[in-house]
C-alpha positions in Angstrom: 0.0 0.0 0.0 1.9 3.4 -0.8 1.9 6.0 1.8 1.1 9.7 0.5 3.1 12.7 2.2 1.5 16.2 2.2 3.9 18.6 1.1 4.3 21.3 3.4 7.3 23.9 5.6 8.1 25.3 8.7 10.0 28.5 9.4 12.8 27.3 12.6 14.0 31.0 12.5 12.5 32.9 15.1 10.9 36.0 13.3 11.6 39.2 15.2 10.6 41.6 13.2 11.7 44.9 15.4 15.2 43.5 15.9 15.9 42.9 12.1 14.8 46.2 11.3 17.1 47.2 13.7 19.9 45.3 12.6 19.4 46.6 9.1 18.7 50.1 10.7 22.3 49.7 12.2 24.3 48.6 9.1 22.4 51.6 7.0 22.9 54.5 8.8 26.9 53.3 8.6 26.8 54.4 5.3 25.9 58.0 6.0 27.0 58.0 10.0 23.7 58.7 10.6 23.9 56.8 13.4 22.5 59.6 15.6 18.6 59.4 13.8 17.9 56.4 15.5 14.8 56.5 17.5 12.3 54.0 18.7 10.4 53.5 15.6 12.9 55.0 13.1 14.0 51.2 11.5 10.4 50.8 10.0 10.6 54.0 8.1 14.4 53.7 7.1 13.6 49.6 5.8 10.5 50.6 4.1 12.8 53.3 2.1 16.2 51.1 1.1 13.1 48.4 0.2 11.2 50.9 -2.1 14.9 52.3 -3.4 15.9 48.6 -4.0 18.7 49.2 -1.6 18.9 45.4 -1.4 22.4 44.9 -0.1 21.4 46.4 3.4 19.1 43.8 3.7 21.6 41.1 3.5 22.9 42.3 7.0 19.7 40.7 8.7 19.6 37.5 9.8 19.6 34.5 8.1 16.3 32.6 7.6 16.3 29.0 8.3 13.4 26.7 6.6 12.3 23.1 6.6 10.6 22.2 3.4 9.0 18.7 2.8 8.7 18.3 -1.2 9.8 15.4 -3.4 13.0 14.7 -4.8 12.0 17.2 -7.6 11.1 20.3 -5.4 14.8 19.6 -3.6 16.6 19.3 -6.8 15.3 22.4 -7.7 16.0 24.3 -4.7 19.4 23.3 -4.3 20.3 25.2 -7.7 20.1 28.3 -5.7 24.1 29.1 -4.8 23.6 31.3 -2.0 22.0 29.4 0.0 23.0 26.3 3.0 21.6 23.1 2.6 20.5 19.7 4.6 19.0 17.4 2.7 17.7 14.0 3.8 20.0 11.2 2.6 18.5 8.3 0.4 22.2 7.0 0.6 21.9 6.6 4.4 18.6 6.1 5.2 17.4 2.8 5.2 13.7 3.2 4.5 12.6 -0.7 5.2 13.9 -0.2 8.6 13.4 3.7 9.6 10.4 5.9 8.0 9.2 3.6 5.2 9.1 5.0 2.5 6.4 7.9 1.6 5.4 9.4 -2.2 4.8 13.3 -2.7 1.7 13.7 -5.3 2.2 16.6 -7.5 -0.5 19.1 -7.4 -2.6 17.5 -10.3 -3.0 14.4 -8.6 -6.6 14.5 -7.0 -8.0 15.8 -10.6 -7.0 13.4 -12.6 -8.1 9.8 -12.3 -5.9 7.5 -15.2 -2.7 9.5 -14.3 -3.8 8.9 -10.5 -4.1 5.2 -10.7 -1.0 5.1 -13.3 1.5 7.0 -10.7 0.3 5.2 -7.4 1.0 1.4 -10.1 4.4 2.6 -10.0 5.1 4.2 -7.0 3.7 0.8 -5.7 5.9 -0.9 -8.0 9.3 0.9 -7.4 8.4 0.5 -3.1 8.1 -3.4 -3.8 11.6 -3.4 -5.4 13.5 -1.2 -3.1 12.0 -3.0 -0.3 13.0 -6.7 -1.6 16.7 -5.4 -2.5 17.0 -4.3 1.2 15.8 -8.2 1.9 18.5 -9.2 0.0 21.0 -7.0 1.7 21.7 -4.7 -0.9 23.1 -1.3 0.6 20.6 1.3 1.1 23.1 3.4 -1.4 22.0 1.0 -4.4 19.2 0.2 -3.3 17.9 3.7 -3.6 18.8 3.5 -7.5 14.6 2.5 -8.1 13.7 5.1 -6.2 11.1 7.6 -8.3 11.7 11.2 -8.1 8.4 11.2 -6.2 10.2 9.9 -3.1 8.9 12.2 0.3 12.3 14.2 0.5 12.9 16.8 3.5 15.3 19.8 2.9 16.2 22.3 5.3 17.2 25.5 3.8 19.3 28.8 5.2 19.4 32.1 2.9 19.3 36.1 3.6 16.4 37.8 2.9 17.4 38.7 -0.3 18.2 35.4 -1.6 14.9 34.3 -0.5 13.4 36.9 -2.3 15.3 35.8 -5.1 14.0 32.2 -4.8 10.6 33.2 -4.3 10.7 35.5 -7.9 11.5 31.9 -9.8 9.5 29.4 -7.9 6.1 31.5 -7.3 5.9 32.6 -11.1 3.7 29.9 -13.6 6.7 28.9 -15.1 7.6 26.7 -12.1 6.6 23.2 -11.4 3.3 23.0 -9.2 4.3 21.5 -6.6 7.6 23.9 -5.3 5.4 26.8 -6.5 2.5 25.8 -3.9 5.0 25.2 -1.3 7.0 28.9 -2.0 3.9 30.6 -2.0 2.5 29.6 1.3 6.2 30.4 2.8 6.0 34.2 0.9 2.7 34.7 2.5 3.8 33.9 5.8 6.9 35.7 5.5 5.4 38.5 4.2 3.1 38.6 7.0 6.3 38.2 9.5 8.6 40.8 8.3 6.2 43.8 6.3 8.6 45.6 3.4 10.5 43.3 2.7 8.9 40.4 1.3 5.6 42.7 -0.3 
């Protein structure tokens, strides 16, 4: 029986949105010594300005943010494309699945509409899970093993950028040029962010 994963994030940095306008507050007013305007709510003003003057490289002096993304092996190979960016990625070379998680399938979003593609992707998701799990049987590493794997293996990344390479990722995986799946997963995190930390990510 194959197991079905939701796709799906969570944000591990904690989002304080007056001390990263600060911080960015701080490394701006260098430029200018201006050091001596700060007041209690100057930072929103100043961010909302470098934002709308696409001052991005002030931004970069915030702190990082750190997410955990559940996608398939698709949505990760995508992601970890972006260069400036740190990445954990959860190993199908290490993990054995027969004796750890078992192993889960990601659907993409046209899955529920679609009944003969449905029915043709869980065959060989079905398929591929008997294999792996009968090569493990036979002691075969998990390393080759994983070789008849699908790309719509349940894969969890964890992802650390600055704000402005997030910003970046989110203005290629959000468009309708990107695949479904990473573009429903990099919306929801937008929204959220955007939400979090005003400015920057509108």
């Amino acid at each position: 029986m194959v197991t079905i994963a939701p796709i799906g994030y969570s944000i591990l940095t904690r989002i304080d949105k007056d001390q990263i306008f600060k911080d960015i507050e701080r490394a701006a007013r260098t430029c200018y010594k201006s050091e001596a305007l700060i007041t209690q709510d100057s930072a929103d003003k100043l961010v909302k300005n470098l934002v709308e003057r696409g001052h991005w490289a002030m931004i970069e002096h915030a702190i990082p943010i750190t997410v955990r993304i559940i996608g398939d092996r698709g949505v990760s190979h995508e992601l970890v494309r972006h260069r400036l960016a740190s990445f954990a990625q959860e190993s199908t070379r290490f993990i054995n699945y027969l004796k750890a998680l078992g192993i889960q399938f990601i659907v993409p979003e046209w899955f529920y509409a679609k009944d003969e593609q449905r029915e043709i992707l869980l065959d060989v998701y079905d398929y591929c899970e008997k294999g792996y799990n009968k090569l493990i049987g036979l002691k075969t590493p998990p390393e080759i093993a994983r070789s008849v794997l699908p790309i719509g293996i349940r894969a969890e990344i964890v992802i650390t950028a600055n704000m402005r390479e997030w910003k970046h990722i989110f203005s290629l995986r959000t468009t309708h040029y990107a695949h479904p799946t990473i573009r429903a997963i990099m919306k929801d995190i937008q929204h959220e962010l955007r939400a979090l930390i005003p400015y920057i990510f509108d």
